[in-house]
C-alpha positions as CSV (number, residue, x, y, z in Angstrom):
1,X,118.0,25.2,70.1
2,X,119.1,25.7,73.9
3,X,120.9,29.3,72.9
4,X,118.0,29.8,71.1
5,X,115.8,29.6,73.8
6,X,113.7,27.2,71.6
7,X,112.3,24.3,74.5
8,X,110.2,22.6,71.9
9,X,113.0,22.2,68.7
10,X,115.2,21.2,72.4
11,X,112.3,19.2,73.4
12,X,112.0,17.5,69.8
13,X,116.0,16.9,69.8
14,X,115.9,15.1,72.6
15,X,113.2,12.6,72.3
16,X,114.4,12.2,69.3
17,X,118.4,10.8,70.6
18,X,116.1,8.6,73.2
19,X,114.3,7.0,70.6
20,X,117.3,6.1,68.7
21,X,118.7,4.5,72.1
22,X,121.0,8.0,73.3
23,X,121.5,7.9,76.7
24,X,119.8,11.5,78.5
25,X,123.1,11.4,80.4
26,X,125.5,11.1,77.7
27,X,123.3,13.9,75.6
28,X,123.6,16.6,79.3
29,X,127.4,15.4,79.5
30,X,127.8,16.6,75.6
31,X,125.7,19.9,76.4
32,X,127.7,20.1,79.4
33,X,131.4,20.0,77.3
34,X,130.1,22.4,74.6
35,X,129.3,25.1,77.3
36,X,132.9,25.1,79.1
37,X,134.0,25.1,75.8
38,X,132.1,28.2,74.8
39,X,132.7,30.4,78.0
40,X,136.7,29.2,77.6
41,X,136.2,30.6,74.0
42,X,134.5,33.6,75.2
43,X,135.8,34.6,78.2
44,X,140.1,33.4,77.5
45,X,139.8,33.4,73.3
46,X,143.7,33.4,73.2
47,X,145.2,31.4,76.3
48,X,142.4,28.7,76.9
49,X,142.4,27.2,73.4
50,X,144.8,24.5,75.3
51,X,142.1,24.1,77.5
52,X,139.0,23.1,75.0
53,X,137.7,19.7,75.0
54,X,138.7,19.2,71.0
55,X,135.3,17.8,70.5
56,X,134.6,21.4,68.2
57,X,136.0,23.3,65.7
58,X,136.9,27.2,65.8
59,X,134.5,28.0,63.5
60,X,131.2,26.3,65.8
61,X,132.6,28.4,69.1
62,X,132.9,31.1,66.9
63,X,129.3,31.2,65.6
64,X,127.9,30.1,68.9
65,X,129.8,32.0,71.1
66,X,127.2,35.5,70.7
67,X,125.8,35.0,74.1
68,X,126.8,36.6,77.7
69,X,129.2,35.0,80.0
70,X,126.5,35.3,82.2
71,X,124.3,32.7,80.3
72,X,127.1,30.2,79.7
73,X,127.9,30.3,83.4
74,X,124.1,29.6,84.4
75,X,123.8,27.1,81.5
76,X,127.3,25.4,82.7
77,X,126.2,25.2,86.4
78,X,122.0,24.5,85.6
79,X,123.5,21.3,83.1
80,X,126.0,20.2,85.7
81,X,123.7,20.0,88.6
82,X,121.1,17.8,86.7
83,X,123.9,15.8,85.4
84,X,125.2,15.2,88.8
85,X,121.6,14.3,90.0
86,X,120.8,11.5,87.4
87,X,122.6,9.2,89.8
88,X,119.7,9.5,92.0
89,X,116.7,9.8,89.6
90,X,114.0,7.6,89.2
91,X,113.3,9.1,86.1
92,X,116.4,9.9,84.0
93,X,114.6,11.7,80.8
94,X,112.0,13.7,82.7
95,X,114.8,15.1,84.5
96,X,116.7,15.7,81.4
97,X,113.4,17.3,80.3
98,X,113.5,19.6,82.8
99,X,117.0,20.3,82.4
100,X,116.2,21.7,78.8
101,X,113.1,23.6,79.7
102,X,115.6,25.4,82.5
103,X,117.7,26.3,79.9
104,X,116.0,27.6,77.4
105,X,113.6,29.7,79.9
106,X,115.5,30.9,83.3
107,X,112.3,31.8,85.0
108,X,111.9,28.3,85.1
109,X,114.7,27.3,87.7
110,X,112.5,27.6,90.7
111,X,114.3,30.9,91.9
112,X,110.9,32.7,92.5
C-alpha cells in the first residue's frame, strides 16, 4: 500500500494490526526491514544477498523492487526516524499514523 502511495488501504492496514493487539512499533520495525532489504536488492542485486534480513523471498524483492533508490532511501530514513522517536511519544499510533501518511505522500514530511 506504502509503494503504492495508497495512505488509506496503509491507513486501513494498520488499524487493523492495532486492533488485533500489533504493536505500531513492531509493524514500523517490519516496514523498516523490508526497505533495507529492497534498496540491498536494488542497489547490490548480486553481492548484498548475504546481507538481507531472510525475512523475504526473492521473488517479493523482485516484484517490489520497481521503485527508485531514491524512494527506498527516503522511505528507509522517514521509517527509521519515527521508529527511533516512539521512545518518546505520548502517542505511539498517531505517530505511526503519521509515519504512513509520510510515506505514501512526500509533500507531507514538513520540508516546505
Amino acid at each position: 500500500d506504502i509503494l503504492r502511495r495508497d495512505a488509506k488501504a496503509a491507513l486501513l492496514l494498520l488499524n487493523q494490526l492495532y486492533a488485533s493487539g500489533k504493536d505500531v512499533g513492531a509493524v514500523l520495525n517490519e516496514l523498516s526491514t523490508l526497505t533495507r532489504d529492497l534498496l540491498l536488492h536494488k542497489t547490490a542485486p548480486e553481492g548484498g544477498t548475504a546481507l538481507l534480513s531472510g525475512g523475504y523471498d526473492s521473488a517479493t524483492l523482485d516484484r517490489l523492487s520497481g521503485h527508485s533508490s531514491v524512494r527506498l532511501l527516503y522511505l528507509a530514513s522517514t521509517l527509521q526516524k519515527t521508529t527511533a522517536d516512539l521512545y518518546y511519544s505520548t502517542n505511539r499510533r498517531t505517530d505511526a499514523e503519521l509515519c504512513l501518511l509520510r510515506l505514501c505522500d512526500e509533500s507531507l514530511s514538513g520540508d516546505l
